[in-house]
LOTORLO-421815 format. One record per residue (C-alpha): z, y, x. Coordinates in steps of 0.001 Angstrom, whole numbers. Last residue first. Layout:
Z; Y; X
...
END
This chain:
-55756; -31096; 9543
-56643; -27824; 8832
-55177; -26691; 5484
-56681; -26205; 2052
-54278; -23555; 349
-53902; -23726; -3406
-50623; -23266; -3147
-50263; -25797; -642
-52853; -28297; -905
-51448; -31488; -653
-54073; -35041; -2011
-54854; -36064; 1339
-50547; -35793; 2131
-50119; -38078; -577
-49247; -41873; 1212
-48947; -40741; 5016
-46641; -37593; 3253
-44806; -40416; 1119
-43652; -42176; 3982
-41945; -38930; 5233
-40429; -38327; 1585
-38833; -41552; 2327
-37816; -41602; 5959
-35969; -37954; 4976
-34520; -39846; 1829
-33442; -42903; 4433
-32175; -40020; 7328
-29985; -38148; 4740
-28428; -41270; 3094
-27310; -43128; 6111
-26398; -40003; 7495
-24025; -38690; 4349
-22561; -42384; 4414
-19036; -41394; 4942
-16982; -44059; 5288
-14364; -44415; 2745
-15376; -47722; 730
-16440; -49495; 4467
-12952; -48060; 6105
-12297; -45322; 8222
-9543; -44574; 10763
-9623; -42087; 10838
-10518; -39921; 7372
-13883; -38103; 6008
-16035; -39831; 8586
-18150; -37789; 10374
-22035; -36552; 8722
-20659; -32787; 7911
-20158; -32228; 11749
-23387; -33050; 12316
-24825; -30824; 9817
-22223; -27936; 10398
-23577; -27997; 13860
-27203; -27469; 13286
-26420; -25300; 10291
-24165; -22780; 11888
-26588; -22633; 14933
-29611; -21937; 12651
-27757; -19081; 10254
-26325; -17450; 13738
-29508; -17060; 14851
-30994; -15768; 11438
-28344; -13148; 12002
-28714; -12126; 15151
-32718; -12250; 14712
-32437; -10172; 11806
-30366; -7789; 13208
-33591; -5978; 14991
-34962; -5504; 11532
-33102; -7068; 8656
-35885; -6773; 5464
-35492; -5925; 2095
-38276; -4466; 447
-40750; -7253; 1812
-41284; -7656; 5268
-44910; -9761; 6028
-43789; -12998; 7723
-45502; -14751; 10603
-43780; -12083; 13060
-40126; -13206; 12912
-40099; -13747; 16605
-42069; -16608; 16101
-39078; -19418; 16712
-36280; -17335; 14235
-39015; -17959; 11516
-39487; -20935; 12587
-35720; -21897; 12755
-36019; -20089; 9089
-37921; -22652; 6590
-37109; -26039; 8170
-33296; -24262; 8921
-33465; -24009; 4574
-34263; -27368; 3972
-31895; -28884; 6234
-28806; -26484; 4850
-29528; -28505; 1108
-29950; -31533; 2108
-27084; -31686; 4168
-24941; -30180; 1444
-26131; -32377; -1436
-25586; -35189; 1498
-21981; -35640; -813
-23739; -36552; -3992
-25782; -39472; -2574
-23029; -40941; -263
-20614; -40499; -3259
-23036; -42555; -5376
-22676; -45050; -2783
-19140; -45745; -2869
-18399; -45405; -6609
-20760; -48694; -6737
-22273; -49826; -9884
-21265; -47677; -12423
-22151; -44751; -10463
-25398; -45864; -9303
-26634; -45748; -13193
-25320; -42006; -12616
-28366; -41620; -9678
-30906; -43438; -12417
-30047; -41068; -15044
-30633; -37816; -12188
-33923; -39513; -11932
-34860; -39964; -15308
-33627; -36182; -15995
-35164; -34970; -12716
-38742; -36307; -14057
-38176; -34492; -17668
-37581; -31527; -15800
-41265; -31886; -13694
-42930; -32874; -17193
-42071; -29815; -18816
-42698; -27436; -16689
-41412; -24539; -19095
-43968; -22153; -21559
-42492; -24470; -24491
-46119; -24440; -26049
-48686; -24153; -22975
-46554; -26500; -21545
-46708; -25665; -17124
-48184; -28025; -15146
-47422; -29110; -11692
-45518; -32427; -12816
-48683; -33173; -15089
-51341; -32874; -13010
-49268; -34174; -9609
-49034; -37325; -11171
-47008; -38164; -7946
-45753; -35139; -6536
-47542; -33164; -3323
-50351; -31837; -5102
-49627; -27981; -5085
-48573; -28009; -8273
-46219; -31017; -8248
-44585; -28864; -5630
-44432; -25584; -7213
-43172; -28430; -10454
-40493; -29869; -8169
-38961; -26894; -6969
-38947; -25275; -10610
-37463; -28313; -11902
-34825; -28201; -9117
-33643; -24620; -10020
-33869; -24514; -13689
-32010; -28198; -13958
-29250; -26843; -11603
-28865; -23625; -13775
-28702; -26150; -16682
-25599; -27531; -14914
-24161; -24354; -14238
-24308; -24064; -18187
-22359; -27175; -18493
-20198; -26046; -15498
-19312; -23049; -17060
-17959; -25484; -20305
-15785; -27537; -18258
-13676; -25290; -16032
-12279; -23428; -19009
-12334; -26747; -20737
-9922; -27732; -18016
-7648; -24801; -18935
-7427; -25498; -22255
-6666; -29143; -21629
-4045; -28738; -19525
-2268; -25749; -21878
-2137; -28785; -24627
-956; -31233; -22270
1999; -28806; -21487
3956; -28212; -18402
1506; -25610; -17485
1680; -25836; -13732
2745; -29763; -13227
0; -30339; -16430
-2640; -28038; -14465
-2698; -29875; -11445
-2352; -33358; -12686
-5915; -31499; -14384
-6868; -30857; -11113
-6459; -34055; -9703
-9067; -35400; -12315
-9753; -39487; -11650
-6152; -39567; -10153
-5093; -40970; -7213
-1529; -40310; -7713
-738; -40012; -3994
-2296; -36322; -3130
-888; -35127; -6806
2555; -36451; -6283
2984; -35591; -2439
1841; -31900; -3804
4801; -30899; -5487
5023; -26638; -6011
1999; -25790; -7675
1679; -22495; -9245
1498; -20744; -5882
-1828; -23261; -5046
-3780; -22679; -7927
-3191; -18443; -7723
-4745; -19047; -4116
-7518; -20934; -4507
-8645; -19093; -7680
-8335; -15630; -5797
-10434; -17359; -2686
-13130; -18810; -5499
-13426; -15563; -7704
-14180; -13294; -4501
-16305; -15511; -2594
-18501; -16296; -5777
-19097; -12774; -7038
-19721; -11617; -3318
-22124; -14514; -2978
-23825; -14209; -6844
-24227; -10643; -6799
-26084; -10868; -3142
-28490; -13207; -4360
-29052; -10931; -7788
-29975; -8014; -5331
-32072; -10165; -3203
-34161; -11516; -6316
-34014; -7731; -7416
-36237; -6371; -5244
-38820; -8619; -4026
-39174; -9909; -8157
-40264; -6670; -9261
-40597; -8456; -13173
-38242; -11862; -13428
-39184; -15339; -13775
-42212; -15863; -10578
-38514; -15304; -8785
-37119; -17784; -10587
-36893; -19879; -7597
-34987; -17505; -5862
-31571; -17478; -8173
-30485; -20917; -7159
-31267; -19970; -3133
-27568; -20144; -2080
-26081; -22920; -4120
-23561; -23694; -1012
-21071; -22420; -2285
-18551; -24661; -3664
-20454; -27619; -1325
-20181; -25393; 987
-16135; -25223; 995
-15398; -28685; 498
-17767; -29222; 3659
-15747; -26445; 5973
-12916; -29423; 6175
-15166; -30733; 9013
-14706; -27978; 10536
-11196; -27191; 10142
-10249; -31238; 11266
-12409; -30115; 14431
-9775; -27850; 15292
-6740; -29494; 14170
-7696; -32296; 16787
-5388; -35794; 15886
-7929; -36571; 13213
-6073; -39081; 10886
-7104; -37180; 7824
-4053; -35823; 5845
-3310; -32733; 8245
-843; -30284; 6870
-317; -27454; 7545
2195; -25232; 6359
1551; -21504; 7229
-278; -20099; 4078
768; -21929; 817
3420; -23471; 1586
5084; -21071; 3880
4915; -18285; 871
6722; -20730; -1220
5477; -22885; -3997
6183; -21760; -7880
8162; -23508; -10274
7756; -26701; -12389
5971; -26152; -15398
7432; -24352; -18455
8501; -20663; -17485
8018; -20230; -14409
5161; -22062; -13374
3353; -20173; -16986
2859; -17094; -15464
290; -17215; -12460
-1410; -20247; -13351
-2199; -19004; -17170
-3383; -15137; -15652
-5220; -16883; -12972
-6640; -19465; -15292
-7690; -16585; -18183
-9441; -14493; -15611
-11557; -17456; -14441
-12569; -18279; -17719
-13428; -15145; -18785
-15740; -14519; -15489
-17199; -18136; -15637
-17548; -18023; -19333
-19203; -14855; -19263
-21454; -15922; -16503
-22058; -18711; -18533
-23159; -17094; -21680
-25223; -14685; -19448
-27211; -17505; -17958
-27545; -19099; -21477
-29200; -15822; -23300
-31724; -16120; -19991
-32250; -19945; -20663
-33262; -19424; -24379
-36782; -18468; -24156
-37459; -21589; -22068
-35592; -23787; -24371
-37323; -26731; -24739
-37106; -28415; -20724
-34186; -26818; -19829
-32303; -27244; -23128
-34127; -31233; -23254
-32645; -30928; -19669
-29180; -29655; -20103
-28292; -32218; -23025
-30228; -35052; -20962
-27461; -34692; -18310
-24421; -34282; -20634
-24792; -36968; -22609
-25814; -39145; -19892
-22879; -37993; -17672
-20272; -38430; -20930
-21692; -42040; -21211
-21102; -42222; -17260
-17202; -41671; -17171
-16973; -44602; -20041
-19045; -46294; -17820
-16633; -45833; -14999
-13922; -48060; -16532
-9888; -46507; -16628
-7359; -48383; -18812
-6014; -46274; -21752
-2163; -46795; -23098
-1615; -43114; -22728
-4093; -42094; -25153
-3478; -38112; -25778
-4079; -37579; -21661
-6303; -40512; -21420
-8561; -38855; -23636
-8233; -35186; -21515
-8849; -37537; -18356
-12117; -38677; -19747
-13305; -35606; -20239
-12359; -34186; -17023
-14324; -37703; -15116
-17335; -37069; -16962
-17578; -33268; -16317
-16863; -34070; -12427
-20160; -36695; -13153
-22475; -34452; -14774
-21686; -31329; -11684
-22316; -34108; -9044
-25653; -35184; -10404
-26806; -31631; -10537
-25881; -31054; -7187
-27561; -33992; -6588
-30947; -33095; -8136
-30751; -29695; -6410
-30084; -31164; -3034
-33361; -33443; -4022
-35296; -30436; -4852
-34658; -28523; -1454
-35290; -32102; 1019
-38462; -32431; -939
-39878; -28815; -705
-38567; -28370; 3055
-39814; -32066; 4205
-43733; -30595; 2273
-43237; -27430; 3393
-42429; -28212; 7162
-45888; -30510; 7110
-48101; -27865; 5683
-46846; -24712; 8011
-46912; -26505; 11278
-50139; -25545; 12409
-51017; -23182; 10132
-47544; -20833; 10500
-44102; -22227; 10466
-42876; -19382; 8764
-45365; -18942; 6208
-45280; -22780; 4436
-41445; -22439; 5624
-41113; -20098; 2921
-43341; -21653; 639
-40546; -24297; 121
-37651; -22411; 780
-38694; -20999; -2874
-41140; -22796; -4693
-40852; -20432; -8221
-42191; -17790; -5588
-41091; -14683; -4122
-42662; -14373; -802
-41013; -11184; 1469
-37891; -10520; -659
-37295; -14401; -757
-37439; -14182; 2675
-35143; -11515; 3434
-32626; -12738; 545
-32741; -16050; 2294
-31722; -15099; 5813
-29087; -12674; 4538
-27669; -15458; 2180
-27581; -18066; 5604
-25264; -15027; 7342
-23384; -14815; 4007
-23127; -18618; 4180
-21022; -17927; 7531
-18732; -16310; 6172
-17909; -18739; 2788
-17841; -20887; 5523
-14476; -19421; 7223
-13222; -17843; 3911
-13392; -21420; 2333
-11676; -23324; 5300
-9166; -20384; 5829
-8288; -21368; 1877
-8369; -25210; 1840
-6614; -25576; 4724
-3531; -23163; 3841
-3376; -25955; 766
-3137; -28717; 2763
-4719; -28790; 6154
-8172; -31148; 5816
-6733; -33430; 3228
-6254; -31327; 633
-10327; -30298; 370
-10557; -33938; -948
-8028; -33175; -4117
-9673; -30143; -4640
-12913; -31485; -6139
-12676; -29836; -9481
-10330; -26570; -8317
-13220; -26010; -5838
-16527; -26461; -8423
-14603; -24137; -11324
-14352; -21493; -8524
-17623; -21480; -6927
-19661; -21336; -10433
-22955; -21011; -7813
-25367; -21679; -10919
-23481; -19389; -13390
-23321; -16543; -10924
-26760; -17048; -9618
-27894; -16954; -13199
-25836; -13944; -14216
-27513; -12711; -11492
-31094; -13367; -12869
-29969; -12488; -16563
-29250; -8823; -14909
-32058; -8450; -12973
-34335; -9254; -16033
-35524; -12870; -16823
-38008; -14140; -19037
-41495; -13489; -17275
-43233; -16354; -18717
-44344; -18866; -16175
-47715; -18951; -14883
-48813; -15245; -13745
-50321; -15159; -10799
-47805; -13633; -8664
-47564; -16370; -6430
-50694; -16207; -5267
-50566; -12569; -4346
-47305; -13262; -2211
-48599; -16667; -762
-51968; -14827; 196
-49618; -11935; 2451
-47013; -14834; 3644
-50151; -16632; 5040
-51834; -13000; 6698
-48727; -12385; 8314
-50023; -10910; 11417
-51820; -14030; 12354
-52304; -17580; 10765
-56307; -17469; 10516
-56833; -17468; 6723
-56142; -20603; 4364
-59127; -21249; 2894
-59930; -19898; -800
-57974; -20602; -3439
-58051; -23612; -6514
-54987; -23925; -8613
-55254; -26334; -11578
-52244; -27442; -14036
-50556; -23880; -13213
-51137; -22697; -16915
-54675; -23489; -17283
-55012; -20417; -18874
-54228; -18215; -16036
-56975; -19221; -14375
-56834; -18460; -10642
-59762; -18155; -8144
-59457; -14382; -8985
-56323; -13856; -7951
-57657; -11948; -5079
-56895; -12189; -1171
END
């Protein structure tokens, strides 16, 4: 298949392609591959802006020390760290899986197309529509979640120098406005600019990380209040959720751990971003898991030698454990807020990585008809060279998720926390297919598994089935209505949603400029 039915000039606001061809011997993944390299978005990004994008986006080790308190509970501090090595495994398996499709159809859609291919003609239109719309919303939130642990570190620094300040969540969500509308006019304006920002927060990620090991490693013993013992830190359990089985306490304590890492396909929708796209996206995936792993577990365990009294951090119920953290390590409000800075100013950047990713997702979708005002969401600006309109959409929507905030801590927690759901969902739609053909509806690209493909992409599926159930329990036993976890409620109403909306739009979806057979 040509590009020839493209127009370059329209900039992505009209795609028009022949039929779909008969769904055998790869022929879908073949036309999604030449489709996708029509060229609509500037070509911005090199291999090295592309994993410092991956970097930036995944930012595993300034995402665990800010939601540490909840990783606690499941084991205490040896908890937190065999929990992070155990997923941070198993997301290597669900990397592998990506990279190979990503390798074989690079496009802005990611796990999107994907499961267009893998699923084949029959199912092919239906799984990319739930895979599109499950992928952009677990970008939204993860967005979402980065504005609001921002918030809360801002507002602890104030409270820090104020100490006669009383707590109110909209002071939390003026700093998520400002920050949320700050990444997405940059997203939305700065197309040129989002490379030189990817670096910048890889830097800061790197630097910053260096700077709180060397900071947490000194300063217990000289100012704060002494380093914890080898026991403490790898042998002493201790199990904070009322779950009388250890085992399934590890599992469920996996969740802190994905939601660190989970940002596996960040770097893949800029694949129609970066020149020889099949090779490096895979390449840049594979910077940004060892990169990840490596900073997070050395984080982890440099945090948890400089602090020696955890009874007062689990039991102050603070809006920024980690900075109580950092004052019982540094002794010194002034060496708190440095080091939460550190952690603040990657995630800014992360932040924009989120806005990247989930405009991209919504715009391939927009494109293909499946948005409403699917002309402008699936355009590109002919003067900003950026979809515009679909990063301007997650903006309004990511306000409206922080309005939640002030109303009800409870449910914006349910929204944020089924990031991870959302997330794993959209990539099984794309590669329990995959696994279900015997891997033959996909043309390899450069990197491809072979025969270990289907041990891998089997483990990916069965780590994802279970991890999504397990992921859905209550976070402590015996629960309460403000503690439940509401990850279910959540996941099933979006899923009945974006269902709804395929009776509603479905005439209108032509996948990449595919017309399927109903």
């Amino acid at each position: 298949m040509s590009n020839s039915n493209l127009d370059p000039e329209k900039r992505g606001e009209d795609f028009k392609a022949a039929p779909l061809p008969e769904a055998s011997s790869g022929n879908i993944s073949e036309s999604l591959q030449d489709v996708s390299h029509g060229l609509v978005l500037d070509r911005s990004f090199n291999l090295l802006s592309a994993c410092a994008t991956g970097i930036t986006t995944g930012n595993s080790w300034a995402v665990l020390g800010a939601g540490i308190i909840a990783s606690l509970y499941n084991g205490g501090p040896p908890g937190v760290i065999y929990e992070y090595t155990l997923v941070s495994i198993f997301y290597c398996f669900i990397a592998a899986s990506v990279a190979e499709l990503a390798s074989a159809i690079p496009s802005a859609g990611g796990v999107y197309h994907w499961a267009v291919a893998t699923a084949g003609p029959r199912y092919g239109k239906v799984c990319g529509w739930f895979a599109g719309w499950f992928n952009d919303l677990a970008w939204a939130f993860a967005a979402a979640s980065n504005c609001v642990m921002c918030g809360n570190i801002m507002v602890y620094i104030y409270s820090l120098y104020h100490p006669d300040y009383v707590f109110a969540r909209w002071h939390v969500f003026i700093s998520y406005l400002i920050m949320t509308w700050a990444c997405c006019f940059l997203v939305m304006y700065g197309q040129r600019l989002l490379p030189l920002i990817s670096r910048i927060g890889s830097f800061l990620i790197v630097a910053g990380f260096f700077v709180t090991i060397i900071v947490c490693a000194i300063m217990p013993g000289k100012k704060g209040g002494g380093y914890a013992t080898n026991k403490a830190v790898w042998r002493d359990w201790d199990n904070l959720t009322g779950y009388s089985s250890n085992g399934f306490v590890v599992l469920a304590g996996m969740l802190n751990g994905a939601f660190a890492v989970g940002a596996i396909d960040c770097v893949t929708h800029i694949a129609e971003e970066i020149p020889h796209a099949r090779v490096n996206i895979p390449k840049a995936l594979a910077c940004q898991v060892i990169m990840g792993f490596v900073t997070g577990f050395c984080y982890l365990v440099t945090v948890f030698y400089g602090t020696s009294d955890w009874a007062t951090i689990v039991d102050a119920d603070s809006i920024c454990p980690i900075g109580d953290m950092y004052l019982q390590i540094t002794g010194s409000r002034a060496g708190t807020v440095g080091l939460l800075l550190v952690i603040v100013l990657p995630i800014l950047c992360a932040t924009a990585g989120c806005y990247i990713t989930s405009g991209r997702t919504i715009y391939a979708l927009g494109r293909d008809g499946a948005t409403p005002f699917a002309s402008k969401v699936g355009s590109i600006s002919s003067r900003f060279h950026s979809p515009l309109y679909a990063t301007l959409g997650c903006g309004i929507f990511l306000t409206c998720i922080g309005a939640i905030y002030v109303g009800s801590l409870t449910a914006f927690d349910a929204f944020i926390d089924s990031y991870v759901v959302l997330s794993t969902a959209s990539y099984l739609i794309a590669i329990f297919p995959h696994l279900m053909s015997g891997r033959k509806n996909i043309t390899p690209g450069p990197f491809w598994m072979g025969k270990f493909g289907f041990f891998v992409n089997t483990v990916c599926v069965l780590y994802i089935l279970a991890s999504c159930v397990i992921f859905c329990f209550p976070y402590t036993y015996p629960t309460t209505a403000s503690s439940m976890n509401y990850t279910s409620v959540i996941t099933c109403g979006l899923a009945f949603l974006v269902g709804l909306w395929w009776l509603v739009g479905r005439k209108n979806y032509k996948n990449f400029g595919f017309n399927f057979d109903e």
